[in-house]
N, CA, C and O of each residue as an XYZ file, in Angstrom:
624
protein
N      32.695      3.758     10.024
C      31.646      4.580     10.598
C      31.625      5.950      9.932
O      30.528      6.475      9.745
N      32.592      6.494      9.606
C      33.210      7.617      9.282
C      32.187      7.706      7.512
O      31.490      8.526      6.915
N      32.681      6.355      7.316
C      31.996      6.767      5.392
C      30.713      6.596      6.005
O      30.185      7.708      6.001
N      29.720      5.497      6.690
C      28.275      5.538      6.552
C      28.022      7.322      7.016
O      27.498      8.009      6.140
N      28.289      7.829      7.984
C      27.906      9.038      8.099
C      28.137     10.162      6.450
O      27.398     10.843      5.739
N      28.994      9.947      6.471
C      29.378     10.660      4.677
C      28.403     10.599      3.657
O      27.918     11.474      2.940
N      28.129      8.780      3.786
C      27.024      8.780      2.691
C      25.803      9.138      3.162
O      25.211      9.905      2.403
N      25.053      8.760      4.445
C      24.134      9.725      5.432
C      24.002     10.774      4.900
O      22.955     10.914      4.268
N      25.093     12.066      4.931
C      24.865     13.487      4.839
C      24.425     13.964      3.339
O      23.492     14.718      3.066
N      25.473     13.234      2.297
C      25.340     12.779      1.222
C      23.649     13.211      0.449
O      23.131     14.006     -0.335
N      23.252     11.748      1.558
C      21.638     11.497      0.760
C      20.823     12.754      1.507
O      19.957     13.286      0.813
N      21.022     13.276      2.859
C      20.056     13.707      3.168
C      20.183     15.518      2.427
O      19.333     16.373      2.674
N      21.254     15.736      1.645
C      21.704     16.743      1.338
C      20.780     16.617     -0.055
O      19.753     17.277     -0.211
N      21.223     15.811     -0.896
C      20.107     15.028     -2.060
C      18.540     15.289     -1.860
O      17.738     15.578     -2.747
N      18.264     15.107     -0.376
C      16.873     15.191     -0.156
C      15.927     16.243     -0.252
O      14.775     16.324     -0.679
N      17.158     17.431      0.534
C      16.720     18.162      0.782
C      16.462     19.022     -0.778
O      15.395     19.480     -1.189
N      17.581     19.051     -1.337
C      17.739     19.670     -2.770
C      16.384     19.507     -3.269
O      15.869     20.590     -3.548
N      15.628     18.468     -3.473
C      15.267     17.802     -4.554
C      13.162     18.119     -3.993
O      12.163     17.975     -4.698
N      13.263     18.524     -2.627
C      12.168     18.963     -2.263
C      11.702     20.099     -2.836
O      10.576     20.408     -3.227
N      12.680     20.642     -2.827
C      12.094     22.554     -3.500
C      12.524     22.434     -4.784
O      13.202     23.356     -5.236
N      12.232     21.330     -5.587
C      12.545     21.586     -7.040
C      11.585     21.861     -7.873
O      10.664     21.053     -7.746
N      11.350     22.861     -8.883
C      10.478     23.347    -10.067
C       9.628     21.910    -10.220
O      10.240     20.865    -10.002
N       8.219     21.867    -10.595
C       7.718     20.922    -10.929
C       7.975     21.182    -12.923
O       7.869     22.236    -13.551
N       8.191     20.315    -13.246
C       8.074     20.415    -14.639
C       7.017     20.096    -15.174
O       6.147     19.630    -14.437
N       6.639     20.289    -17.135
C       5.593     20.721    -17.463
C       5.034     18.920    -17.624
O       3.916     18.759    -18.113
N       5.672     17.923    -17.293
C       5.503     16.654    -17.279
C       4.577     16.188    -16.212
O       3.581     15.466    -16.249
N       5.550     17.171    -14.695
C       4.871     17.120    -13.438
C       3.719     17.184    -13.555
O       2.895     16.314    -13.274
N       3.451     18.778    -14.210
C       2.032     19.060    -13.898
C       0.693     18.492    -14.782
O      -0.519     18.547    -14.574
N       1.550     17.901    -15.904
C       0.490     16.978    -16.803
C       0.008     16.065    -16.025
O      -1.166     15.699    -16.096
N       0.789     15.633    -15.261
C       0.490     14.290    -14.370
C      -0.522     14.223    -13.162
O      -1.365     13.437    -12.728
N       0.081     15.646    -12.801
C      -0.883     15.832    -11.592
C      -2.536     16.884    -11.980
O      -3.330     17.275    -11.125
N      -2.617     17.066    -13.177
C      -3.310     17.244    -13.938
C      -4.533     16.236    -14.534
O      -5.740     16.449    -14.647
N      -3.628     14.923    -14.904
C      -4.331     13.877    -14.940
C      -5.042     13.400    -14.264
O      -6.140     12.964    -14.612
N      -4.416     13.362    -12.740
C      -4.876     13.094    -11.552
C      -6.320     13.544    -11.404
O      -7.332     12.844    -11.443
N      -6.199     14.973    -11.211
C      -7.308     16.173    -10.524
C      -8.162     16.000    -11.326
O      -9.284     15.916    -10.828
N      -8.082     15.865    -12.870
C      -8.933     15.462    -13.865
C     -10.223     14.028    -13.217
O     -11.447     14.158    -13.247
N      -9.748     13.244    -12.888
C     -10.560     11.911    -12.183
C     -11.292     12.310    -11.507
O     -12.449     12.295    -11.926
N     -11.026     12.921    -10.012
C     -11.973     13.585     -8.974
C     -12.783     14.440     -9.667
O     -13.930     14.125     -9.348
N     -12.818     15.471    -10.543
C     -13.634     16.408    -11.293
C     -14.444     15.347    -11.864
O     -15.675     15.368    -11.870
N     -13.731     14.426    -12.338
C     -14.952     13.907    -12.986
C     -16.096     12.784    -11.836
O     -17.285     12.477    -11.755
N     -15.022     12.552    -11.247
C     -16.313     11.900    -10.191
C     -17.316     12.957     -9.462
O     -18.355     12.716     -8.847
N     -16.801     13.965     -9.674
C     -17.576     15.525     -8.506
C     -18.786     15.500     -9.692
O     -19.941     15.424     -9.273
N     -18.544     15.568    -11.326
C     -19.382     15.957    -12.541
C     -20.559     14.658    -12.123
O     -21.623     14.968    -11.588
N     -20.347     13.753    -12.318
C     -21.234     12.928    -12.348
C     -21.710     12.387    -11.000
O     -22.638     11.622    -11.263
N     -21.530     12.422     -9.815
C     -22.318     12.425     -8.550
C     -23.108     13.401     -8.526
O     -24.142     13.334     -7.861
N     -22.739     14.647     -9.341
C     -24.343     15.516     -9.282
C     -25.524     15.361    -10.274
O     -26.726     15.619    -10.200
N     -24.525     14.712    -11.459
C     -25.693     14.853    -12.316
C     -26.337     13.253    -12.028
O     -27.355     13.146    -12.712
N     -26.168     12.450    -11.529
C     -27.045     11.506    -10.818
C     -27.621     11.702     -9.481
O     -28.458     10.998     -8.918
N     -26.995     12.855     -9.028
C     -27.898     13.394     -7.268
C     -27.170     12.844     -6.526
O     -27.320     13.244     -5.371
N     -26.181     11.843     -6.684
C     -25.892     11.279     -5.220
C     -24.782     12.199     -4.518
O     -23.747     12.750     -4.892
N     -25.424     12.108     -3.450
C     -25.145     13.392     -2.439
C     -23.781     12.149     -1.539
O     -22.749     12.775     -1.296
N     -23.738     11.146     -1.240
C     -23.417     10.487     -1.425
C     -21.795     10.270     -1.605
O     -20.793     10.448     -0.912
N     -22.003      9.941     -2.500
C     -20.933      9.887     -3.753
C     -20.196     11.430     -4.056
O     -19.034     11.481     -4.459
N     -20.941     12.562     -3.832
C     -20.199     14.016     -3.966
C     -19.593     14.025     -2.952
O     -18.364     14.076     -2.994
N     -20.481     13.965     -1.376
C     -19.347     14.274     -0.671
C     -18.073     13.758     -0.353
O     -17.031     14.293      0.027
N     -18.436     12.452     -0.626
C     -16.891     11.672     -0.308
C     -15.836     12.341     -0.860
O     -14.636     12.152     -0.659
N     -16.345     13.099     -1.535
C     -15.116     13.474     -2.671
C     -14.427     15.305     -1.600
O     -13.655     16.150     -2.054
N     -15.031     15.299     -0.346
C     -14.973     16.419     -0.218
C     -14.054     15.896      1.489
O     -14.597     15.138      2.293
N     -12.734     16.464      1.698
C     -11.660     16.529      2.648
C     -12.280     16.666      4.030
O     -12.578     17.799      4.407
N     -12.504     15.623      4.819
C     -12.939     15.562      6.490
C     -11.795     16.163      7.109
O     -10.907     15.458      7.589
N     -11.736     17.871      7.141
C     -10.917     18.213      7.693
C     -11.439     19.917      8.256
O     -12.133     20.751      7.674
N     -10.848     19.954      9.446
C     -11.526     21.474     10.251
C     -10.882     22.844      8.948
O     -11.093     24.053      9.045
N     -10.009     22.060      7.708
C      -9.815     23.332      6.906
C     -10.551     23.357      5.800
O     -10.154     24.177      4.973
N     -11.593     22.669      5.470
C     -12.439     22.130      4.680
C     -13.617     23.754      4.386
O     -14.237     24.114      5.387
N     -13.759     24.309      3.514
C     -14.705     25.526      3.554
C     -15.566     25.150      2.069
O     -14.973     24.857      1.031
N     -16.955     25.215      2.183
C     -17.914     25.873      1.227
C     -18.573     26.898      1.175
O     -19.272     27.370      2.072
N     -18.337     27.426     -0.192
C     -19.140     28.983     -0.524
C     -19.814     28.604     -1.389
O     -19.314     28.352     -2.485
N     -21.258     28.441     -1.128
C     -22.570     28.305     -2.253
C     -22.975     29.607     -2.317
O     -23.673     29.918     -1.352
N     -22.764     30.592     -3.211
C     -24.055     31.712     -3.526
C     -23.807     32.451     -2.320
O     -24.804     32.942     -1.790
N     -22.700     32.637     -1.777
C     -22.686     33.672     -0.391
C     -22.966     33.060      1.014
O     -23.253     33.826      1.934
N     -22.896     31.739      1.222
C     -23.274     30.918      2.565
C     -22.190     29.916      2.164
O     -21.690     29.376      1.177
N     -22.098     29.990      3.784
C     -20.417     29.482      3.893
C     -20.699     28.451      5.131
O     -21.158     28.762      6.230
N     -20.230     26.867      4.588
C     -20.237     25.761      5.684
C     -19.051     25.533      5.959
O     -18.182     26.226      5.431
N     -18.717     24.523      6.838
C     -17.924     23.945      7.155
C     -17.784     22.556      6.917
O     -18.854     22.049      6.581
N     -16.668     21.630      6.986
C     -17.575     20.381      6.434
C     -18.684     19.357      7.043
O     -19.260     18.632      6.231
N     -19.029     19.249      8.464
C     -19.958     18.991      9.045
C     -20.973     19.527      8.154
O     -21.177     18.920      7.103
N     -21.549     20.432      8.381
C     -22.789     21.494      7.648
C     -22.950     20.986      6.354
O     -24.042     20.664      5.887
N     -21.569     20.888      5.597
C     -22.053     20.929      4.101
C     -22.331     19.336      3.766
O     -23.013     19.058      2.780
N     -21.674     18.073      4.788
C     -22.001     16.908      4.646
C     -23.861     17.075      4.329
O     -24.673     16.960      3.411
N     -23.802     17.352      5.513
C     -25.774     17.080      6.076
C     -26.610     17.779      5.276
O     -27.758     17.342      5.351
N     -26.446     18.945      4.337
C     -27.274     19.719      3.725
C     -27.149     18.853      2.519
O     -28.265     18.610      2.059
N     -26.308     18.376      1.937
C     -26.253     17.905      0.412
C     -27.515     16.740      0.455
O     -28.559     16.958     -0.160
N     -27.362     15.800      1.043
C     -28.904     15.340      0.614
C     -29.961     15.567      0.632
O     -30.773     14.929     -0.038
N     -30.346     16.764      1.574
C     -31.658     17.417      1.263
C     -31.905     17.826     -0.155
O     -32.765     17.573     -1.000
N     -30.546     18.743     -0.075
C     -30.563     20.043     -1.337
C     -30.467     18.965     -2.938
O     -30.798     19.563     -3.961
N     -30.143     17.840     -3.061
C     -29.729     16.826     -4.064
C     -31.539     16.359     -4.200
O     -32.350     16.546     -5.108
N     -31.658     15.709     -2.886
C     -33.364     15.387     -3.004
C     -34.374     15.990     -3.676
O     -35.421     15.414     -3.972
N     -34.119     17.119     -3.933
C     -35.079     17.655     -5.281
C     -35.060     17.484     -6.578
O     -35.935     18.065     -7.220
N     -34.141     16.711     -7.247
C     -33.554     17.221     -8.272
C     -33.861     15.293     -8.938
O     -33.518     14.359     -8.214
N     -34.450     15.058    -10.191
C     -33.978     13.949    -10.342
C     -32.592     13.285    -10.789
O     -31.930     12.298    -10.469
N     -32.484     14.542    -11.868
C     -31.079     14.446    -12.421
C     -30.912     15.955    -13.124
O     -31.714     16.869    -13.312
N     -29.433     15.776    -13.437
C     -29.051     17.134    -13.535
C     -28.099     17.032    -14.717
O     -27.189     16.213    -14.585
N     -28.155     17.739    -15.872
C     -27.203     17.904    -16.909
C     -26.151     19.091    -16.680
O     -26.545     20.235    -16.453
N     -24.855     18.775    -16.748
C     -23.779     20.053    -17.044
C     -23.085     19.921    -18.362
O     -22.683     18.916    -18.948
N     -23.048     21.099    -18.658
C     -22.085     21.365    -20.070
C     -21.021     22.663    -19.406
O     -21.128     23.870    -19.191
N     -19.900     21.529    -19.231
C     -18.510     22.462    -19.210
C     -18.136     23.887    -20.204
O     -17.303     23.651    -21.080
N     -18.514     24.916    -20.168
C     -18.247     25.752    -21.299
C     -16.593     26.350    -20.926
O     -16.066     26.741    -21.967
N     -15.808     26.483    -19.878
C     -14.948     26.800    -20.016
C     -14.048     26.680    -18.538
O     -14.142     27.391    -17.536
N     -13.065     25.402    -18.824
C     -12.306     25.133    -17.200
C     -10.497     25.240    -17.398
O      -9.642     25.034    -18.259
N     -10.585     25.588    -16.335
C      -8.690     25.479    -16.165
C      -8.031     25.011    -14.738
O      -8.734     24.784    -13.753
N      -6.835     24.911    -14.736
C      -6.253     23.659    -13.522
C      -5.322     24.408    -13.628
O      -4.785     24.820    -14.657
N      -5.084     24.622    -12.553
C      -3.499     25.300    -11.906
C      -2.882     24.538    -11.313
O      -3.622     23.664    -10.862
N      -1.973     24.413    -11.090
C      -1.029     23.106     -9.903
C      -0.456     24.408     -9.289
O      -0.040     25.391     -9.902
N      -0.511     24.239     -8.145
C       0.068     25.116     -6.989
C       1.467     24.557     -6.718
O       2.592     25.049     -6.637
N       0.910     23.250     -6.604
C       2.572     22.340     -5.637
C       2.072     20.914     -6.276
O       1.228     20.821     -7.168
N       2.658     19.980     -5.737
C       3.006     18.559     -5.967
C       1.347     18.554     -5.532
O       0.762     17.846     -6.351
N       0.657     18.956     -4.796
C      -0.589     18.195     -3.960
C      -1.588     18.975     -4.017
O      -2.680     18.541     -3.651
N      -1.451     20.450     -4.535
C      -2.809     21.268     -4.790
C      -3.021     21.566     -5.906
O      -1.997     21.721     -6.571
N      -4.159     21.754     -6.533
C      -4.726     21.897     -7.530
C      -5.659     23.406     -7.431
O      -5.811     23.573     -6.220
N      -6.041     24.056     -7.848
C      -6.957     25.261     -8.633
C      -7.960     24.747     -9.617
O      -7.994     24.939    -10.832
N      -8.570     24.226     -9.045
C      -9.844     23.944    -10.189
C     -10.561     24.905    -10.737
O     -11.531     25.118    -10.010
N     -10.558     25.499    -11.541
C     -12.043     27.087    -11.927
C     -12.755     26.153    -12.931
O     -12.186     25.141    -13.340
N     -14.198     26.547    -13.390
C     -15.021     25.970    -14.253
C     -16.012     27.272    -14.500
O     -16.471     28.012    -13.630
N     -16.181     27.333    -15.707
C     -18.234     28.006    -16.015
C     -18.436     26.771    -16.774
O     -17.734     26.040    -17.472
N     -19.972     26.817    -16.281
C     -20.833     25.382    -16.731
C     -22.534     25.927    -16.901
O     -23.257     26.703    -16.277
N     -22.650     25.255    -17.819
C     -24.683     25.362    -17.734
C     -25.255     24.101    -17.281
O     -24.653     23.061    -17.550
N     -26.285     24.071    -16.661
C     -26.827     23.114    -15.455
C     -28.276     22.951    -15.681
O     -29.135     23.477    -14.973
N     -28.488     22.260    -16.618
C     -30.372     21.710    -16.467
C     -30.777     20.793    -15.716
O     -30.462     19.638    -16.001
N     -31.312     20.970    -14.947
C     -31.838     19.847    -13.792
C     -33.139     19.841    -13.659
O     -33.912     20.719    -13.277
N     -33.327     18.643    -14.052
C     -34.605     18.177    -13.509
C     -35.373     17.862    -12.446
O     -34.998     16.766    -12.029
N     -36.655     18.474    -11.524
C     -36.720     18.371    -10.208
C     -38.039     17.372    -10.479
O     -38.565     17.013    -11.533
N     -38.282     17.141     -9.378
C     -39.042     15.627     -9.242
C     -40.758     15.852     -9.191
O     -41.650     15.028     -8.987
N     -40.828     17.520     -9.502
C     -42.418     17.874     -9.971
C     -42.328     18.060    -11.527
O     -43.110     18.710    -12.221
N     -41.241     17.375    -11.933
C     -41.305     17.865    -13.518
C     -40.942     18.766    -14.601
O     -41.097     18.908    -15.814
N     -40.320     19.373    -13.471
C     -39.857     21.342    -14.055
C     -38.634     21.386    -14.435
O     -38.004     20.544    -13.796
N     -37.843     22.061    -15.307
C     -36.541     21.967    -15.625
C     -36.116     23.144    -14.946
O     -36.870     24.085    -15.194
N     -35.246     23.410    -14.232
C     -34.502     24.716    -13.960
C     -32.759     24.756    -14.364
O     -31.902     23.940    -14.025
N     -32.570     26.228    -15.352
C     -31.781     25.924    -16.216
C     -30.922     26.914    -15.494
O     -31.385     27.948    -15.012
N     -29.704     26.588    -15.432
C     -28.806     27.767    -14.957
C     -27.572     27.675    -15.569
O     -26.710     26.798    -15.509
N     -27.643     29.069    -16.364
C     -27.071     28.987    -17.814
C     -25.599     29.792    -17.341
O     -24.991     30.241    -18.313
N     -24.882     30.062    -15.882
C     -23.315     30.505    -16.080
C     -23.150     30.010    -14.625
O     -23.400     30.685    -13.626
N     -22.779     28.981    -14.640
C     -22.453     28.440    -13.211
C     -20.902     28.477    -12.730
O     -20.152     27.557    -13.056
N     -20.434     29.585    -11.931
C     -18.656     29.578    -11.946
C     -18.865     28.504    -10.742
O     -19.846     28.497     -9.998
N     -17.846     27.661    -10.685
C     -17.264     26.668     -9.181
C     -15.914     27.016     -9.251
O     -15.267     27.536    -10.160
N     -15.599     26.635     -8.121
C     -13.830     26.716     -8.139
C     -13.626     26.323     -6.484
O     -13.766     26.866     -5.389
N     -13.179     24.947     -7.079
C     -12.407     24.170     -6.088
C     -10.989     23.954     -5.486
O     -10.260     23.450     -6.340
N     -10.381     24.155     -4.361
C      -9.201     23.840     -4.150
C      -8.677     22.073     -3.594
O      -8.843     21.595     -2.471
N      -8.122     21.500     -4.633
C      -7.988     20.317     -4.139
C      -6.911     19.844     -3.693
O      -6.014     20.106     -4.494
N      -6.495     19.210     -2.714
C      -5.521     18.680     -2.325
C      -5.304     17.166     -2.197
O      -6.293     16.498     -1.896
N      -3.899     16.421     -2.427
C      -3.679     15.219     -2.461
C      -3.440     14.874     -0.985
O      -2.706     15.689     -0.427
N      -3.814     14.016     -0.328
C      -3.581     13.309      0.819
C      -3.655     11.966      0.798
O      -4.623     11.274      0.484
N      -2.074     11.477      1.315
C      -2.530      9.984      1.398
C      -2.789      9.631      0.172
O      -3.895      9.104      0.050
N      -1.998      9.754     -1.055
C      -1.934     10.015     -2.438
C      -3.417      9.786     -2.978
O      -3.709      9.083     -3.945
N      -4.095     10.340     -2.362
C      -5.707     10.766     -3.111
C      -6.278     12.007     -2.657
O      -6.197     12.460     -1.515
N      -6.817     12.478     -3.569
C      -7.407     13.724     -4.215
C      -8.379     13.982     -3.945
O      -9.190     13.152     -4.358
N      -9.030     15.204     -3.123
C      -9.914     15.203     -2.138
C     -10.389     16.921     -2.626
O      -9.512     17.614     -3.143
N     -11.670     17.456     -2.438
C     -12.134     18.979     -2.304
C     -11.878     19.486     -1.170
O     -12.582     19.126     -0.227
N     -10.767     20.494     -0.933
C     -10.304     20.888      0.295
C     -11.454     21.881      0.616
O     -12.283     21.710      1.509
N     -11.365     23.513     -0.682
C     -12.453     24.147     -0.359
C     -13.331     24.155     -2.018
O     -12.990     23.836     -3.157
N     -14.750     24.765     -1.321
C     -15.635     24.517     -2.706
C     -16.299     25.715     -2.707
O     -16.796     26.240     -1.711
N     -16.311     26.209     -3.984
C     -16.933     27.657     -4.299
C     -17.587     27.491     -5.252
O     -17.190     26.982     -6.301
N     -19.079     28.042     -4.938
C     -20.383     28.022     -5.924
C     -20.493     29.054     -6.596
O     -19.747     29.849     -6.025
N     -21.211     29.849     -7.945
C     -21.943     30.716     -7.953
C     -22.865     30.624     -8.620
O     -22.600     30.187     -9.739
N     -24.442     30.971     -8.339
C     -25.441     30.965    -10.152
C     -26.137     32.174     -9.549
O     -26.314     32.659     -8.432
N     -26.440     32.424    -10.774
C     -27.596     32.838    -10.480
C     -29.327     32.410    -10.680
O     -29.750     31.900    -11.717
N     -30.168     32.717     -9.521
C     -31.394     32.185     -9.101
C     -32.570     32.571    -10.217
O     -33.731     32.200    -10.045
């Protein structure tokens, strides 16, 4: 009885160590890789409109925040507005001009991006918005990768 407790303390001593350890530059390639996928599913649910398909990508949770342009939802709000606000648009081109990924921890990510955005609306008109900053905070749950909070900016 005496050794199972030993080896018990043993592992849980192991455990604990090994929680607060440095992620290495391997780690964060990895979890890099990861966050990379969701970005790209977030890139292309807009530039096909599906409102859809974006939000899924966005965390059903009361800590869930969007900042479009100075208006701030919650995720209820920002579910229900995206298909209106998508409904104009037939399709939408982005060109990434300049992004970076931070790893916070094992499960958050720092997404920043500037992007240019031609979209096409469904009377025919192109509206071009040539410095678009976003910056997303993503988190892993349930080992998938979700938009915790989402930050817009263009200008109109």
């Amino acid at each position: 009885m005496k050794t199972k407790l030993s080896i018990l303390f043993v592992l849980l001593c192991f455990a604990c160590n090994n929680a607060n350890k440095p992620l290495t530059d391997v780690d964060k390639n990895k979890i890099i890789g990861e966050a990379k996928g969701l970005i790209g599913t977030i890139f292309l649910a807009c530039e096909s409109c599906d409102a859809t398909k974006l939000t899924a990508t966005y965390m059903d949770s009361p800590d869930f925040v969007s900042l479009i342009n100075g208006v701030y939802d919650d995720y209820e709000h920002t579910v229900k507005k995206y298909p209106d606000m998508m409904s104009e648009f037939v399709s939408q081109k982005a060109t990434i001009t300049n992004e970076k990924y931070v790893v916070l921890d094992a499960t958050t990510v720092l997404y920043t991006s500037i992007s240019k955005w031609d979209c096409k609306l469904k009377n025919d008109s192109i509206a071009a918005f040539e410095s678009v900053g976003l910056q997303f905070l993503l988190k892993k749950v349930n080992n998938q990768w979700k938009v915790l909070s989402w930050t817009e900016a263009y200008q109109l």
